[in-house]
C-alpha positions in Angstrom: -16.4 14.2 8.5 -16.8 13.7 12.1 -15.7 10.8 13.7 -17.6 9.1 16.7 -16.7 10.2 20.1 -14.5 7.2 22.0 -15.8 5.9 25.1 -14.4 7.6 28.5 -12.6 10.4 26.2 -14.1 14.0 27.3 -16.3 15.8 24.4 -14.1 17.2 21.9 -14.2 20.8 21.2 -15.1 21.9 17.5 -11.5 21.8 15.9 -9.7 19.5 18.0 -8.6 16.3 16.7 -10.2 13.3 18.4 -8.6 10.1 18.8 -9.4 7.4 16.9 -8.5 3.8 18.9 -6.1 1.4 17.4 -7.1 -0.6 14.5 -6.7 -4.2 15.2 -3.7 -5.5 12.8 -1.2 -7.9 12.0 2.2 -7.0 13.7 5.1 -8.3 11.4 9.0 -6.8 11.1 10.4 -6.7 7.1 13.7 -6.7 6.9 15.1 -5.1 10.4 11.7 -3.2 10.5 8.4 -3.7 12.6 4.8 -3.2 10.7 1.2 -3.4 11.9 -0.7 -4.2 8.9 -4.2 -2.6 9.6 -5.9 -4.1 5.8 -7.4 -7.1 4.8 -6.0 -10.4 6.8 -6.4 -12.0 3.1 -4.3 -10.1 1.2 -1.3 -11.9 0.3 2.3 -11.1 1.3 3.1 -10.1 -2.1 0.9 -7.4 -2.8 1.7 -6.4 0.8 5.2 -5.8 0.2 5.0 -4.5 -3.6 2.0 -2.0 -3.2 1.9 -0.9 0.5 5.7 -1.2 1.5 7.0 -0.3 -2.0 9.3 -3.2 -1.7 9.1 -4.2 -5.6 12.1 -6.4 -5.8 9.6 -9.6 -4.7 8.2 -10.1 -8.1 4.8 -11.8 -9.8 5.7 -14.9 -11.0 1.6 -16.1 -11.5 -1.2 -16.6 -8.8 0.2 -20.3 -7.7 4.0 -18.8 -7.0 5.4 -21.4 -9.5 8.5 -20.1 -11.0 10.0 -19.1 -7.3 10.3 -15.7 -8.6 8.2 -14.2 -5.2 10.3 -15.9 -2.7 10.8 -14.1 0.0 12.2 -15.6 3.9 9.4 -16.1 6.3 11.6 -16.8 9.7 14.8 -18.0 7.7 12.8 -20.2 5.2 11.9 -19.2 1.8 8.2 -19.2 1.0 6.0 -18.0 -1.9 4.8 -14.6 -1.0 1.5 -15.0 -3.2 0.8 -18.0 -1.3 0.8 -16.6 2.1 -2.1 -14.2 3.7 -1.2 -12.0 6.0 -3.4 -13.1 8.6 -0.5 -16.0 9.0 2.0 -13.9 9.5 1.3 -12.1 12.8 4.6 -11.9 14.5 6.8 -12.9 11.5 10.1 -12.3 10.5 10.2 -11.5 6.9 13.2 -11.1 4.5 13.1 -10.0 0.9 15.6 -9.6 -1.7 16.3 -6.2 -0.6 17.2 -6.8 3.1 19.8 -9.9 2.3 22.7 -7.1 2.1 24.3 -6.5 5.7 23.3 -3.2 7.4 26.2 -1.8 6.8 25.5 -1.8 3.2 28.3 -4.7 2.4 26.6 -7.5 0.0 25.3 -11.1 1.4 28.0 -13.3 0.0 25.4 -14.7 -2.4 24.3 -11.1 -3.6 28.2 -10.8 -4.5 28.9 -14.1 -6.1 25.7 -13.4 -8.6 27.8 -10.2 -9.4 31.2 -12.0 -9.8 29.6 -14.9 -11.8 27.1 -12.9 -14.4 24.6 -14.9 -13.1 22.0 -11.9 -13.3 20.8 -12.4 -17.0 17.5 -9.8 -17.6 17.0 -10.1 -13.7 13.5 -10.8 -13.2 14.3 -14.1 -11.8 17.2 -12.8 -9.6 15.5 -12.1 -6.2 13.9 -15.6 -6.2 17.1 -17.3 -7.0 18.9 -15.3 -4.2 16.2 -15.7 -1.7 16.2 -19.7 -2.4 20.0 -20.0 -2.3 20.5 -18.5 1.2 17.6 -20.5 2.4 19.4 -23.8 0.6 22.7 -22.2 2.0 21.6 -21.9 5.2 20.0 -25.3 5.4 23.1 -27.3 3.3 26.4 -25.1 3.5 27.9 -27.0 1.1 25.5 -27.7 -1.7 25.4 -30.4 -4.4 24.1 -30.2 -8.0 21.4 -32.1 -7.2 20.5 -29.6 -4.5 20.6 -26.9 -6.5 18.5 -28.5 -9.4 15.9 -29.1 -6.4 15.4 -25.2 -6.3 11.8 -24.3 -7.3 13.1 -21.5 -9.8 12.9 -21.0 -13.5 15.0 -18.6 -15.9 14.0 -18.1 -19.2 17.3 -16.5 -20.3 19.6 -19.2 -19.5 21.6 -18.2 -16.3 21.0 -21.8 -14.7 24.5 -22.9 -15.3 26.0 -19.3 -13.5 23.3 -19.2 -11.0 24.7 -22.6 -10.3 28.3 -21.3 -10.0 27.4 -18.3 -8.0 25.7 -20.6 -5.5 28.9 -22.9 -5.0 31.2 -19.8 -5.1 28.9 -18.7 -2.0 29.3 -22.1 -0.1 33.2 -22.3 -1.3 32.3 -25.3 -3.3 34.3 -26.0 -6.4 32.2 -25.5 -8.9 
């Protein structure tokens, strides 16, 4: 297929490439790395980051975010990513599960307290509770119970009472 000739360019010669101009986008940076989302400003974060950056550790927890299993960090806060279009993201910071762990590879303190406490159970629910603790972690150092039980996250195999460990072994907070 051809593609129309841009303004001010000279003719093209059969078999040279033409360029196109630059598709309006959304300019974002995931974890460390800058994006220009070229799609459809609608489309929610979510599907963003599972089906066009193959980021898959964000998961689908319903079409309302309840369960806080597709928390991600929109500029340090944690935020349903099915809630969010991309069309309010333009300039965003955005954090998933898998860029908590430092660039040198080394765990986020939280990422290794979930590992020393077992509080990983079947692991679906696992990023959310991550991405919620470092966003209660950063915003309350030294957490409470009640804190905690103010997270917007569900497990249905029980880890509550580790994930609630792991949390205070993060923060250095007896548990």
């Amino acid at each position: 297929m051809l593609q129309a000739q841009a303004p001010g360019l000279p003719p093209a010669t059969p078999g040279e490439i033409t360029p196109v101009p630059v598709r309006e986008g959304i300019e974002l940076v995931v974890n460390g790395e800058r994006f220009w989302h070229t799609g459809d400003p609608l489309m929610p974060l979510l599907w963003y980051l599972r089906d066009v950056l193959r980021l898959t550790g964000t998961k689908v927890g319903g079409a309302h975010g309840e369960g806080g299993y597709d928390l991600v960090l929109v500029d340090g806060k944690a935020v349903s990513a099915i809630k969010r279009p991309m069309a309010e993201l333009a300039g965003a910071r955005v954090t998933t599960v898998e860029g908590l762990a430092n660039p040198d590879g080394s765990l986020h303190p939280l990422q290794q307290a979930f590992i020393d406490e077992d509080a990983i159970g079947c692991g679906y629910c696992t990023p959310g509770w991550l991405i919620a603790g470092v966003d209660l972690l950063t915003r309350k150092p030294k957490p409470t119970d009640e804190d905690i039980d103010q997270l917007p996250n569900r497990c249905r195999c029980g880890c509550q009472t580790r994930v609630r460990r792991a949390i205070k072994r993060a923060a250095g907070v007896p548990a």
